[in-house]
FIGU-271582 format. One line per 3 residues: number of its first residue (from 1); their letters; for each residue x, y, z of N, C-alpha, C. Coordinates in nm, 4 decimals, decimal comma. Layout:
N
NUM	A	X Y Z X Y Z X Y Z ~ ...
// end
This chain:
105
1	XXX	-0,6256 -0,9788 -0,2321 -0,6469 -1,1129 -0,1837 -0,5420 -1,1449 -0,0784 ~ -0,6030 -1,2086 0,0245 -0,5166 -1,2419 0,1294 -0,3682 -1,3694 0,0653 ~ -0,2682 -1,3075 0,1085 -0,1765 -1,4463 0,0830 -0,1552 -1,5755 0,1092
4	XXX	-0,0901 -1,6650 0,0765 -0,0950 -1,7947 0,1128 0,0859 -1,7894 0,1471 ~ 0,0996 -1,8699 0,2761 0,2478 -1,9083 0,2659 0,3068 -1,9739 0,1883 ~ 0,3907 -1,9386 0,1299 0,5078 -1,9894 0,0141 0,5261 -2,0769 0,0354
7	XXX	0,5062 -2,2110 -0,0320 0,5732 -2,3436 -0,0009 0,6757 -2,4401 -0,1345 ~ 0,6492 -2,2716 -0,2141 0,7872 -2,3340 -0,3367 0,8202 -2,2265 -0,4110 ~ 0,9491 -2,2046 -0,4665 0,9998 -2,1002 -0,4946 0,9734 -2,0598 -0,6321
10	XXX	0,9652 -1,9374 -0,6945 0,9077 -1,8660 -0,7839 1,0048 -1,9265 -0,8754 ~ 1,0053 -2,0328 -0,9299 1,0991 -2,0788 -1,0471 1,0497 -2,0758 -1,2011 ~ 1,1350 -2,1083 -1,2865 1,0580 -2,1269 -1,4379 0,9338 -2,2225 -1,4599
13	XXX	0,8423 -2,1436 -1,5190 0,7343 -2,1991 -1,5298 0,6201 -2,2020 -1,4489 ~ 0,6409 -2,1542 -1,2895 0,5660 -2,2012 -1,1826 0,4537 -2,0241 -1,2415 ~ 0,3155 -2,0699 -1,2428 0,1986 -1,9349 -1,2360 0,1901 -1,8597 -1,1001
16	XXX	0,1603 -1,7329 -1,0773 0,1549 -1,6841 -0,9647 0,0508 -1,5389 -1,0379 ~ -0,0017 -1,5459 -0,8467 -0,0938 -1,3538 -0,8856 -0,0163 -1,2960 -0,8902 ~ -0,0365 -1,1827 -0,9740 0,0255 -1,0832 -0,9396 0,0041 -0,9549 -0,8143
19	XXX	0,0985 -0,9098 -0,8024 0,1214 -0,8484 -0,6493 0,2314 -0,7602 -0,6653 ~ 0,2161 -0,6500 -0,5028 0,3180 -0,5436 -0,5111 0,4175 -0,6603 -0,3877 ~ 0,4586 -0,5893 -0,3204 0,5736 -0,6569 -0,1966 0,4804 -0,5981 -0,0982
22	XXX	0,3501 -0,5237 -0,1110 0,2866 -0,4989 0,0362 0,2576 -0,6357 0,1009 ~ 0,2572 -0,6722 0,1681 0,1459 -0,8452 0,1982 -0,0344 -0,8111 0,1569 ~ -0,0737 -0,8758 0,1392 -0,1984 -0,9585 0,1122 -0,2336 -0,8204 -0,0627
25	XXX	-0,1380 -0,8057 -0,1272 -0,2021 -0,6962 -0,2031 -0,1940 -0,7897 -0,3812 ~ -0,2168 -0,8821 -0,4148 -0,2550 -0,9459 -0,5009 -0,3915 -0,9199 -0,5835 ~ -0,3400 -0,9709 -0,7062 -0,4920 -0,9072 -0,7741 -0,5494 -1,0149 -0,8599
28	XXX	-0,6265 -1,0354 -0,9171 -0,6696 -1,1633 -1,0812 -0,5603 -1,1611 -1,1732 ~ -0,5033 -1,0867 -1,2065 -0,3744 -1,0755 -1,2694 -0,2759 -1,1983 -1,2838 ~ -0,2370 -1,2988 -1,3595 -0,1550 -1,3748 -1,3505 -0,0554 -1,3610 -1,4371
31	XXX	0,1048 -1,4705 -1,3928 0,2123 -1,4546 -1,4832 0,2630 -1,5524 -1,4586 ~ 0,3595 -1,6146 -1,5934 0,4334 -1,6716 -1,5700 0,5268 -1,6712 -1,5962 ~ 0,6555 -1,7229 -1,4661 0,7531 -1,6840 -1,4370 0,8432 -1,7537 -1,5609
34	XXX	0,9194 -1,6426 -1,6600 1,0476 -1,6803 -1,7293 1,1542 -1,7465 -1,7211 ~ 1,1920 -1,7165 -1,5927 1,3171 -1,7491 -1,5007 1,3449 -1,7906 -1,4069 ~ 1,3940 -1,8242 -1,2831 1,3858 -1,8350 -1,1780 1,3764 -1,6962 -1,1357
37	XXX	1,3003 -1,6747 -1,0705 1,2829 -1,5259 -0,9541 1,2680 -1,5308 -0,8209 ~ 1,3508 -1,6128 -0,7267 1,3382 -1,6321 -0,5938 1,3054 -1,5166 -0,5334 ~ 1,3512 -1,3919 -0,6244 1,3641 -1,2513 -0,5434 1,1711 -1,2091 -0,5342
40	XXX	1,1455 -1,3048 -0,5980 0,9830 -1,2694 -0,5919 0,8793 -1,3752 -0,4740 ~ 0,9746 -1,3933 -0,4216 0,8987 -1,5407 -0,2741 0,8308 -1,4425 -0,1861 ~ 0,8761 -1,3433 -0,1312 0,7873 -1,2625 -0,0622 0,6501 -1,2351 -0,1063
43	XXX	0,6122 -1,1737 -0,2235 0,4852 -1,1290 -0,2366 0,4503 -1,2430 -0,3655 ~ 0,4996 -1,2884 -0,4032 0,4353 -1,3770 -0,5195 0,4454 -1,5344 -0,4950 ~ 0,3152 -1,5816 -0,4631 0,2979 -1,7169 -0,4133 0,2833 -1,8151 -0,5580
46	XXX	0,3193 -1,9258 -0,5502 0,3074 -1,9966 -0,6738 0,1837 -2,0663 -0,6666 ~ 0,1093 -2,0915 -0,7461 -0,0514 -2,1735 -0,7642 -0,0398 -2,2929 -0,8397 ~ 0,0470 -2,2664 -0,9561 0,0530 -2,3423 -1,0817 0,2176 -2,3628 -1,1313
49	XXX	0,2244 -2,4749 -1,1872 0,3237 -2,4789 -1,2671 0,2753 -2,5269 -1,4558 ~ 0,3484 -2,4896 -1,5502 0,3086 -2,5174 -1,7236 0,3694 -2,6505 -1,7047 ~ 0,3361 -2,7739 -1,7049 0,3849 -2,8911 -1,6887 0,4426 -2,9350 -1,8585
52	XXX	0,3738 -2,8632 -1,9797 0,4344 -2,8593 -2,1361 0,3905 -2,7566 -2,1788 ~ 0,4703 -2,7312 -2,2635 0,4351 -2,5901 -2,3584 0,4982 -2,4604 -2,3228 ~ 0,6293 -2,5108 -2,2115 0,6977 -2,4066 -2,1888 0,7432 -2,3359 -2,3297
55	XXX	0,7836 -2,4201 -2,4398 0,8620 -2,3950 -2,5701 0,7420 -2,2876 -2,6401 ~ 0,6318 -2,2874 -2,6390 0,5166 -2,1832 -2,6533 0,5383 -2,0987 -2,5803 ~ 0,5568 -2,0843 -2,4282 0,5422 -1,9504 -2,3603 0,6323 -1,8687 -2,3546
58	XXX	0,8025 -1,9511 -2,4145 0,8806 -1,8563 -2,4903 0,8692 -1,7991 -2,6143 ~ 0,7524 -1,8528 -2,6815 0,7370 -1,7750 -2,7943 0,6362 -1,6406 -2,8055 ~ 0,5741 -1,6325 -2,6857 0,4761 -1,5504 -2,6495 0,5414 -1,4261 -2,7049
61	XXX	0,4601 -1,3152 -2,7669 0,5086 -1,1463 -2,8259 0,6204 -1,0994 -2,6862 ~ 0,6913 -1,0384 -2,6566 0,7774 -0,9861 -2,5316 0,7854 -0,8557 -2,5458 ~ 0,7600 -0,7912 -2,6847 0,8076 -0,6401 -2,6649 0,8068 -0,5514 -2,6247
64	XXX	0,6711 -0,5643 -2,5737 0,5572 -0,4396 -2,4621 0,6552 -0,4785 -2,3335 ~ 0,6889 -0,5553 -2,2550 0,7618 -0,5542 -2,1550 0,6227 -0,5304 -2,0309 ~ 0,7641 -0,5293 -1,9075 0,6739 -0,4372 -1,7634 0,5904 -0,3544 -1,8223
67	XXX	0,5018 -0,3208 -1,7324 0,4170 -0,1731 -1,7270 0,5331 -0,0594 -1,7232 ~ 0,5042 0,0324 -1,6948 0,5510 0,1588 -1,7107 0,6267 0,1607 -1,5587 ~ 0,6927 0,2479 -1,5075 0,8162 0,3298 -1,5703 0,9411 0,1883 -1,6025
70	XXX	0,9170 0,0689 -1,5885 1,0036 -0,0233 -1,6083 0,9875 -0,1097 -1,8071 ~ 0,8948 -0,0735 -1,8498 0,8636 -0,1015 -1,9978 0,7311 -0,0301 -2,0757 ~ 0,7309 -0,0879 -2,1968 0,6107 -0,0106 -2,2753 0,4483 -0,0703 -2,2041
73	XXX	0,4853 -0,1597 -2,1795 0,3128 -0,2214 -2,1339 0,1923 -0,1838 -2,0783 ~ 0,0789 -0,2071 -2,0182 0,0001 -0,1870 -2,0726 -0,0095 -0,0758 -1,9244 ~ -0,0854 0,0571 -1,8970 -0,1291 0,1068 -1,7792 -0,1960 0,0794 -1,6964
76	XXX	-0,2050 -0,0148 -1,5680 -0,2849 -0,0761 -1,4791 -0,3654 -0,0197 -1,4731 ~ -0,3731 0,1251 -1,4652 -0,5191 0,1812 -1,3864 -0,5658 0,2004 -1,5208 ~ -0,5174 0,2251 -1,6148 -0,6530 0,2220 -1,7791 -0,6728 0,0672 -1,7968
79	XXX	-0,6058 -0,0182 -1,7537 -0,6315 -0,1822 -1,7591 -0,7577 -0,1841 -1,6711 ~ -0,7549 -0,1726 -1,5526 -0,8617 -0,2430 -1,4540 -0,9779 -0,1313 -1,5150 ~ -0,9800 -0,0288 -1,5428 -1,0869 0,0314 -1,6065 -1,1453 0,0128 -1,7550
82	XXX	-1,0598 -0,0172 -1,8110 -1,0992 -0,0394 -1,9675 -1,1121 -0,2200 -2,0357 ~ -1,0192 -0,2595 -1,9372 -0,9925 -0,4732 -1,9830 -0,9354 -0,4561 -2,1078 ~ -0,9727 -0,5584 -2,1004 -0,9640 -0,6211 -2,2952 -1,0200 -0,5154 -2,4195
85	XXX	-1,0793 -0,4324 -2,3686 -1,0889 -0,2887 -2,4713 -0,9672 -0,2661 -2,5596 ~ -0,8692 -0,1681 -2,3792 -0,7894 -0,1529 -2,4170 -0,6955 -0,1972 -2,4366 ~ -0,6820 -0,3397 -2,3672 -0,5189 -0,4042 -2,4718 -0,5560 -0,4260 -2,6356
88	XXX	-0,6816 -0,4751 -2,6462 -0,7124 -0,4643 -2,8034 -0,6808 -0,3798 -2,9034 ~ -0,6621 -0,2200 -2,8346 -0,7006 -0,1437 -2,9405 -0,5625 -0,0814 -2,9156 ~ -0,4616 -0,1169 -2,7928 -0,3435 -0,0402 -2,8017 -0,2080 -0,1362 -2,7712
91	XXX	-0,2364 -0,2692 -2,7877 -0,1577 -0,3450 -2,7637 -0,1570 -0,4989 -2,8972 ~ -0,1755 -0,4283 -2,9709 -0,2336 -0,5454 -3,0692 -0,1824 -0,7328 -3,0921 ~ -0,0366 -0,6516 -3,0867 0,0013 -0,7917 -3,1130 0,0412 -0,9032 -2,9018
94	XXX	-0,0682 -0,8364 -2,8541 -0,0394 -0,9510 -2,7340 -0,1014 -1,0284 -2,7453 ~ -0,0545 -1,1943 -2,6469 -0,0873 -1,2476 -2,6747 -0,1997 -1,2975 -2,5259 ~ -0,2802 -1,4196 -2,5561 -0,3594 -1,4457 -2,4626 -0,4122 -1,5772 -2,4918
97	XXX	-0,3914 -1,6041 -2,2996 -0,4549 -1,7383 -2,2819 -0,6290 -1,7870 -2,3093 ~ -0,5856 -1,8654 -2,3864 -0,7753 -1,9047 -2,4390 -0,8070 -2,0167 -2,3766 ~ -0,7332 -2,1426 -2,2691 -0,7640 -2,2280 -2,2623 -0,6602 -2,2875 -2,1296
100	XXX	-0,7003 -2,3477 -2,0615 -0,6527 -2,3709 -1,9232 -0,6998 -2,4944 -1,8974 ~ -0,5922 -2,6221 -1,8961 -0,6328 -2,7745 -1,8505 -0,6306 -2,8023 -1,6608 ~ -0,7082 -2,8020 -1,6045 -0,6459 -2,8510 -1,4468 -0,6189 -2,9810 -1,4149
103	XXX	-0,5492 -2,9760 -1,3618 -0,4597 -3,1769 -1,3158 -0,5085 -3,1216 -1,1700 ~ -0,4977 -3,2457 -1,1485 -0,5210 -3,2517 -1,0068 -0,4784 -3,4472 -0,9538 ~ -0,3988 -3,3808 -0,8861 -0,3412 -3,5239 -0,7948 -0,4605 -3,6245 -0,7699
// end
């Protein structure tokens, strides 16, 4: 997906696609940011911010980590081929969004 210019910085809480640092290389993939990660303004544009329930999205499972070679998580290319198969059957205890409110100004 083509990018959008950054007009706020990758801080706690704010949602973003996920992406490499190529430009326009974003995917359906979303996350949300733990921390502040300014170091992520280049390729990761913000869409959303969790306006409550941050205290939930620290409770989210963490153990699987990054994908691979940086944590246990899940393999992109058996992800985009398999979905929800395979986090089901090899990732058990993750967790997942069931429900999404939109605000709008």
């Amino acid at each position: 997906m083509k990018d959008e210019p950054v007009s706020t910085s990758n801080k706690r809480g704010t949602v973003c696609f996920t992406g490499s640092a190529a430009r326009d290389s974003r995917t359906t993939h979303v996350f949300i940011n733990l921390a502040d990660n300014k170091f992520l303004d280049e390729g990761s544009v913000p869409f959303g911010l969790v306006t409550s329930g941050m205290d939930v999205v620290d409770r989210l499972y963490d153990q699987y980590g990054d994908h691979a070679p940086n944590g246990k998580g899940p393999d992109q290319d058996r992800l985009w081929r398999e979905g929800n198969r395979y986090l089901l059957s090899e990732f058990p205890d993750l967790d997942y969004i069931v429900d999404i409110q939109i605000q709008t100004n």
